[in-house]
C-alpha positions in Angstrom: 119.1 109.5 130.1 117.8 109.6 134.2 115.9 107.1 136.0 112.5 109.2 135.3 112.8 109.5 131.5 113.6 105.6 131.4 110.2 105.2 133.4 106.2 104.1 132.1 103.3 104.0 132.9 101.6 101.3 132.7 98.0 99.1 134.1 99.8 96.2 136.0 97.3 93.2 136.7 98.3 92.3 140.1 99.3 87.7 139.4 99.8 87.3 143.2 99.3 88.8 146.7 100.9 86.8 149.2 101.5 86.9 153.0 105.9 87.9 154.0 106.6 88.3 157.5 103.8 90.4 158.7 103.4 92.0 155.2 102.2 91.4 151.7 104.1 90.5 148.9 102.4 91.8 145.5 103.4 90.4 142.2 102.7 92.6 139.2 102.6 91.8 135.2 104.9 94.2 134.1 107.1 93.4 131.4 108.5 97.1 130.5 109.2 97.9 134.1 110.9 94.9 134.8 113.2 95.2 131.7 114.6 98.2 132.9 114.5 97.8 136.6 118.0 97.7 138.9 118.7 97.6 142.2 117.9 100.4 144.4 114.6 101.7 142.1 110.9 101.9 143.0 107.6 102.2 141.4 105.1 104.5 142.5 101.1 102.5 142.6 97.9 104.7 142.3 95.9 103.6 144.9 91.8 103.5 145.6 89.1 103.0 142.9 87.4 106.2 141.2 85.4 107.3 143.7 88.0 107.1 146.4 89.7 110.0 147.7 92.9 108.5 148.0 94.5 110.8 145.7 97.7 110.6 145.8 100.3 107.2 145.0 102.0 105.4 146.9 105.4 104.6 146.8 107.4 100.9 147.2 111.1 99.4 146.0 111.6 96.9 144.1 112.2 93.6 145.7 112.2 91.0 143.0 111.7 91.2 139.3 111.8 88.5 135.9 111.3 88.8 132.7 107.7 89.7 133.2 106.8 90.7 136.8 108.2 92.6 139.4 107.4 92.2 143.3 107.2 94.9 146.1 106.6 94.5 150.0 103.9 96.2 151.4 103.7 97.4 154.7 99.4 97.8 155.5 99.8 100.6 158.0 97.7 103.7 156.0 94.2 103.6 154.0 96.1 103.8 151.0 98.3 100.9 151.7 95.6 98.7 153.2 93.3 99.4 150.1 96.4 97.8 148.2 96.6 94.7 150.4 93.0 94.1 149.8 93.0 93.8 146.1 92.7 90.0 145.2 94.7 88.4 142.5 93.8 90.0 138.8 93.0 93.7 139.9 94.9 95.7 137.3 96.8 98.6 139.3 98.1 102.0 137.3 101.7 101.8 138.2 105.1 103.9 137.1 108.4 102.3 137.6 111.2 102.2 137.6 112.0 105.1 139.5 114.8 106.5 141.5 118.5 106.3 141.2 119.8 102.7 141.4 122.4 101.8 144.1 126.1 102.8 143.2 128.8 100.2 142.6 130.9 100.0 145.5 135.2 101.2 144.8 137.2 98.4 144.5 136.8 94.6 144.7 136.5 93.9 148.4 133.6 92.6 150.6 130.0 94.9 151.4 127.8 94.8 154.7 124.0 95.6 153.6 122.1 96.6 156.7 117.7 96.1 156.8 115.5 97.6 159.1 111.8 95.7 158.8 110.6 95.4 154.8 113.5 97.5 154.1 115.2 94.6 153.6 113.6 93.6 150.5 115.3 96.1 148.4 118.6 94.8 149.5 117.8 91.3 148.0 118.5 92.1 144.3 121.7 94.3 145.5 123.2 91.6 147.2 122.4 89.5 144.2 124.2 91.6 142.1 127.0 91.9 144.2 127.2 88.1 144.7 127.6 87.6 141.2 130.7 89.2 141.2 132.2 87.2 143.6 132.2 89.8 146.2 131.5 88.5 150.3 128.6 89.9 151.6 127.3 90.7 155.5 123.9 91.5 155.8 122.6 92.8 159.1 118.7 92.9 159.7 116.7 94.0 162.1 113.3 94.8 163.3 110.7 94.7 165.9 109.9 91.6 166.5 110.3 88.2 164.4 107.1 88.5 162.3 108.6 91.9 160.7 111.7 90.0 159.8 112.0 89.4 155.8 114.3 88.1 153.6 116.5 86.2 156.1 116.1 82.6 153.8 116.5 84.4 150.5 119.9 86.3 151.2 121.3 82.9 153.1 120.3 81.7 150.4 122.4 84.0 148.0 125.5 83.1 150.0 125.4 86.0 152.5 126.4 86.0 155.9 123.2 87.0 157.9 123.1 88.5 161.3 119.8 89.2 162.7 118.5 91.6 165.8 114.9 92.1 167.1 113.7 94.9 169.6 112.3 92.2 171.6 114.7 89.4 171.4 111.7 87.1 169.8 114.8 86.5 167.4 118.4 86.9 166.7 120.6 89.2 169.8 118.0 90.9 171.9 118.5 94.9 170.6 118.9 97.1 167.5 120.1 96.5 164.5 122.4 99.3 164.8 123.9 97.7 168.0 124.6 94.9 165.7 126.3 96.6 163.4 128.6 98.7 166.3 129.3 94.9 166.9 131.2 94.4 163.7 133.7 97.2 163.5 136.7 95.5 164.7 135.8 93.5 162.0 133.4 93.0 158.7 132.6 96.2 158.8 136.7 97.4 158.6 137.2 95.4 156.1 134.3 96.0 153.9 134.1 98.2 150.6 130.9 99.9 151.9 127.9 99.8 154.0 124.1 99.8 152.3 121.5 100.0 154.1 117.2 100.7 153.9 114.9 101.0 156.7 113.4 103.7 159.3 115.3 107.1 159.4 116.7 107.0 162.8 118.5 103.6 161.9 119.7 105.3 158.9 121.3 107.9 160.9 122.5 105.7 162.9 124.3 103.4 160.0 125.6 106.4 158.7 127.4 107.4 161.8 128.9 103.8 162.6 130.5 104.1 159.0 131.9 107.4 159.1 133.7 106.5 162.8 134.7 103.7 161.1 135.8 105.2 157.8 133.8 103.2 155.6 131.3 104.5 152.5 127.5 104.1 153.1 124.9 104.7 150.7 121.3 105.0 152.2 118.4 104.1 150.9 115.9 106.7 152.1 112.3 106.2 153.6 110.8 109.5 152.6 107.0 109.9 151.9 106.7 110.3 148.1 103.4 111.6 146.6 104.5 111.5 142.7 107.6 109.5 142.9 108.7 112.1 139.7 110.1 115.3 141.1 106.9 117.3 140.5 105.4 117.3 143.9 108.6 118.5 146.6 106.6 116.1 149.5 110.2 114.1 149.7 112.4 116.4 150.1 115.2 116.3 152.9 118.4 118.5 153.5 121.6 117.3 151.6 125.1 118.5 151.4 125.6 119.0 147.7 129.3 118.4 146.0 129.8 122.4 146.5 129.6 121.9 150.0 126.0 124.0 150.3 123.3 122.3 151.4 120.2 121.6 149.3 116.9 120.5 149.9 117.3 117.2 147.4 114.0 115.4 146.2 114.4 111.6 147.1 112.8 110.5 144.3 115.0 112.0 141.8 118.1 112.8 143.2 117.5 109.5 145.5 116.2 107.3 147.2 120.1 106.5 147.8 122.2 108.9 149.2 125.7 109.2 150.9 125.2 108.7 154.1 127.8 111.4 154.9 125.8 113.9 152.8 122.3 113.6 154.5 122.0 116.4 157.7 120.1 113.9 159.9 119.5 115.6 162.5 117.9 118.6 160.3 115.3 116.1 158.3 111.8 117.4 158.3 112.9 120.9 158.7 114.7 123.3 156.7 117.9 124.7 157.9 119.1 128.3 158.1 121.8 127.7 156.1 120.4 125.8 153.2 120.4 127.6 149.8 117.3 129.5 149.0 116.0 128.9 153.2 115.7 133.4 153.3 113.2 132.8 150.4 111.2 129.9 151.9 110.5 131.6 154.9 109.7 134.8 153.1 106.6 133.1 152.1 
């Protein structure tokens, strides 16, 4: 059974909006999503009342869940996104979740490095839960622009991680990117570690991705591609992929993601559609 047909739909009374960083922290009541929820998925919110034109939904991961509710970080930066943050306490949102592929086990037994850019971070927290409680040692790196866009830092100190921090401005943590952090721990952590996940802008993913293959180590990215369904239907998140064949397919991040290898995704060919991909003489028949 995928991610997708384990999914519902459901109205999702918001229990708490609080402020994180320099974002908002929405709790929903969601029982049946948070029953089948893992590390790595997302849920995709309906946004704006029934006159609004805000059409389409909006998609976040999953930071935290219980028994009942599940949390996502939101980042006010669109119409759609600030009409979210404005809802008050008890505003019941249509929501569909989980969604996505969870986050691959790592091989073997050994130690992980997560890496967070911004409220990409938030996804990691349940991951390195997980991988926590089985014993595994666990370096996160997070970074972001300054320290008010910093999350998560308490919670995965908290979980027994090791956390290094970077900010673009040095309000925080070394003065840089998080990727120069990272560069920073391949003579050691990062040799030593299982794999590498990581969540946040594209460019850092890119950059992740290629200080883990020069170091030889597996990374599994956590994609932030705009997603207009959040079910496959739409094709508004695709991004080139190198299949298991060796061709390269445009791959919907919402179904065949939002984690991929980090070896797999053509970086510097993401919001276009290369020549070689299968089916590109079509597309640009049309």
């Amino acid at each position: 059974m995928t991610a997708q047909q384990q999914a519902v739909q459901r109205p999702c009374r918001i229990e708490e909006s609080a402020a994180i960083g320099g974002y908002t922290r929405l709790r929903l009541d969601a029982p049946d999503i948070a029953e089948r929820a893992r590390p790595g998925q997302f849920v995709a919110v309906a946004v704006g009342d029934s006159t609004s034109s805000l059409v389409l939904r909006r998609a976040f991961a999953l930071y935290q869940w219980d028994e009942r509710t599940v949390c996502v970080v939101v980042d006010a930066h669109g119409a759609g996104t600030r009409w979210l943050t404005d809802q008050p306490a008890g505003t019941v949102l249509d929501v569909v979740g989980p969604l996505g592929r969870p986050y691959p086990e790592p091989e073997g037994e050994g130690p992980v490095v997560v890496v967070g850019g911004g409220y990409g971070a938030a996804t990691l927290v349940p991951l390195v839960a997980r991988l926590r409680a089985q014993g595994r040692g666990v370096t996160a790196v997070l970074g972001a622009a300054t320290q008010a866009r910093l999350v998560c830092v308490t919670e995965l100190e908290g979980l027994g991680a090791e956390v290094l921090v970077a900010t673009d401005d040095g309000s925080t943590g070394t003065h840089g990117l998080v990727t120069d952090l990272l560069r920073g721990l391949a003579a050691s952590a990062l040799r030593e570690a299982e794999a590498v996940y990581a969540c946040g802008p594209m460019p850092m993913l890119a950059a992740t991705a290629d200080v883990a293959a020069r170091v030889g180590v597996a990374c599994w990215c956590s994609v932030e591609e705009s997603m207009a369904c959040g079910i496959g239907v739409c094709m508004t998140c695709v991004l080139p992929v190198v299949d298991d064949d060796g061709a390269t397919r445009m791959m919907r991040s919402c179904v065949a993601g939002p984690t991929f290898a980090g070896s797999a995704v053509r970086w510097a060919d993401v919001g276009t559609i290369p020549s070689d991909c299968v089916g590109a003489g079509m597309a640009g028949e049309h």
